[in-house]
C-alpha positions, 0 to 999 in steps of 0.5 A, a space after each residue: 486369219 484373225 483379220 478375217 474372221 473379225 471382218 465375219 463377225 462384224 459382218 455377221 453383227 451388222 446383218 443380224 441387226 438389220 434383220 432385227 426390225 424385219 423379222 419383228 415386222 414379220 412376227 407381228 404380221 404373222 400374228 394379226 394375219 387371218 386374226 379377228 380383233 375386237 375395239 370394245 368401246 364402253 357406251 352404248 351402241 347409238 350416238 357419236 362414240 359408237 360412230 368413231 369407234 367403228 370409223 376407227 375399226 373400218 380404216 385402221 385395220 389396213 394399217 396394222 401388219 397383217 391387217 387383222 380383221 376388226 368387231 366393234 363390241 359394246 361393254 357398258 355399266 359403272 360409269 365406263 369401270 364395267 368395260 375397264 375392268 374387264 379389259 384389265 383383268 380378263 381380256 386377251 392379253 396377246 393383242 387382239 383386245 382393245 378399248 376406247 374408254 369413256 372420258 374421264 376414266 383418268 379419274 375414277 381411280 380417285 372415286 371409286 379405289 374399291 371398285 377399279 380393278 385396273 391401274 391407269 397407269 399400267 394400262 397400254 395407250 395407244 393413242 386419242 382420237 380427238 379431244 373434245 369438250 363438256 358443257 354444262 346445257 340448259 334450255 332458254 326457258 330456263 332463265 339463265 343468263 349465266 352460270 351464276 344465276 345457278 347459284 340463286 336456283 335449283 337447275 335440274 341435270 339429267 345425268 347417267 351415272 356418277 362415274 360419269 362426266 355428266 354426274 362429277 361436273 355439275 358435283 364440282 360446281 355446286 361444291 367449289 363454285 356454290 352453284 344449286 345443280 340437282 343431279 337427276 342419274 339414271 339416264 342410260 347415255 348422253 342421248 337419253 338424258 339430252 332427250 330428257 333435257 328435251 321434253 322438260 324432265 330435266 332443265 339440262 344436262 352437262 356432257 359433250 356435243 359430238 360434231 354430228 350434233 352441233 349444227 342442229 342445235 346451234 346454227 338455228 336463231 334462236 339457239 334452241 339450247 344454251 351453254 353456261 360453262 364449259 370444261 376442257 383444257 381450252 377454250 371451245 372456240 380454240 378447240 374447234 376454230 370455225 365451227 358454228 359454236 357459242 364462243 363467249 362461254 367461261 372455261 371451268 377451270 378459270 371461274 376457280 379463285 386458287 390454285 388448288 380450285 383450279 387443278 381440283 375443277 381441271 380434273 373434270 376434262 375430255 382430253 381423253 375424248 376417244 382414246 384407245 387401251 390395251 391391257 398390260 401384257 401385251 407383246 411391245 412389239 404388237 403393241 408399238 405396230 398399233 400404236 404406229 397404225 393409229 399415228 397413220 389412220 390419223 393422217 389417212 386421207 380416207 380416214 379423214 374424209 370418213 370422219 368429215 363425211 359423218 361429221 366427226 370431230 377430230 381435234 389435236 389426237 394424241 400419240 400412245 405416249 402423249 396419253 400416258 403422259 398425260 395419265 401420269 400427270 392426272 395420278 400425281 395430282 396431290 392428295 389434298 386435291 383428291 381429297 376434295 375432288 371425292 368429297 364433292 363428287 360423293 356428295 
């Protein structure tokens, strides 16, 4: 009898264990199904961001258990903190919110301690699209044969505010590299302030170059813009290998003449180009079947042929994990280097 009834307890153990994983499934599924979802993302509704948000929200729903249905939303201002902020603090925390943040969010802890709300570090990641990079753009008429030629003139950049990317990179130059950029914010997006560069209100601006954009500027002779620096982890030619891009253009973090310069310049970066939050608090159950959904669409032959057909970047996207390995990396940088990463920025 004892026998027997440790043969039912070990059997009873073993079906409970197996049944674990189903009923989680089944749970998640029964939350999301018949549930509407929001992918929030920080820009505005025009340009490249808003495209892949809505690329993404059209095919991952399929994905996720009990395939909710997703609403693209827009929740812009501060540099991308207004969007942050909210998701942190006063969205649902149950699983129905998400947020594509824009990039460089890593860093506004640094700049802006009073005015985030949110820990980087707690904040749920679900993973990256596409890493992208940043240049600092020019017209020809400018007279610029390279990035050092801004240090014997004052090159005016139109930007949008100075939590962003097209504020904090040119900063970083003129205080690291001694170049004379004139930092023009204001401008409400990266359409704007290129527009801006277009009709002679500003010399350029710095910032990215969605895919959907490259081949009109670049594939023309002569090129009707042209890049004097260029800030990512790679190189653009390792980045988007056979695209019609210039390849001969310096990558920031190298120009730097110490260790501390190029941690300090490698601060400014697009890794997170299209990356995906959640709040904290979120069930991990939920969390990690999103987290699954993504890691799927991004190998989705429907997914891709969206992208391709829109013409849309999709370069080394990045697990949940990948992304909070990352951001961890980024809050450890050294106070000294933040130190001076808020001194020039704040300039």
């Amino acid at each position: 009898m004892q026998t027997r009834n440790c043969i039912l307890s070990a059997t009873t153990v073993a079906l409970a264990m197996g049944l674990s994983a189903p009923v989680q499934a089944d749970a998640v599924a029964d939350f999301y199904k018949g549930r509407q979802i929001s992918f929030t993302h920080t820009g505005g509704a025009a340009g490249g961001f808003a495209v892949y948000t809505r690329i993404l929200a059209d095919h991952i729903a399929k994905h996720i258990p009990g395939n909710p249905n997703i609403i693209v939303q827009f929740k812009r201002g501060g540099g991308g903190m207004v969007g942050m902020n909210y998701m942190y603090n006063a969205a649902a925390k149950d699983g129905s919110y998400f947020l594509m943040p824009l990039p460089g969010v890593e860093a506004q802890p640094f700049l802006y301690p009073k005015k985030v709300k949110f820990d980087i570090t707690k904040t749920q990641w679900v993973g990256n699209v596409t890493q992208m990079q940043s240049f600092i753009t020019v017209r020809p008429d400018v007279g610029l044969k390279s990035w050092k030629d801004a240090k014997k003139k004052v090159v005016r950049l139109s930007a949008s505010g100075k939590g962003s990317e097209t504020y904090i990179m040119p900063m970083l130059m003129n205080a690291v590299l001694g170049t004379k950029f004139k930092v023009i914010t204001g401008y409400k997006g990266i359409m704007k302030a290129t527009l801006a560069m277009e009709n002679g209100e500003s010399d350029g601006r710095a910032g990215g170059w969605t895919a959907n954009m490259r081949p009109a500027w670049f594939k023309t002779t002569p090129h009707k813009v042209q890049l004097i620096v260029q800030s990512g982890a790679v190189p653009v030619k390792q980045l988007y290998p056979g695209q019609a891009m210039p390849s001969n253009v310096p990558l920031l973090k190298d120009l730097a003449k110490s260790e501390d310069d190029k941690r300090l310049l490698g601060l400014v970066t697009r890794v997170l180009a299209r990356a995906v939050a959640a709040p904290p608090g979120v069930p991990k159950a939920r969390i990690d079947a999103v987290r699954a959904a993504f890691d799927k669409t991004m190998k989705d032959p429907a997914y891709l042929a969206d992208m391709k057909k829109r013409k849309m970047a999709i370069e080394n996207p990045m697990t949940g994990a990948e992304v909070a390995t990352y951001i961890n990396g980024v809050a450890s940088t050294p106070k000294r280097i933040v130190d001076r990463y808020v001194a020039a920025v704040k300039q």
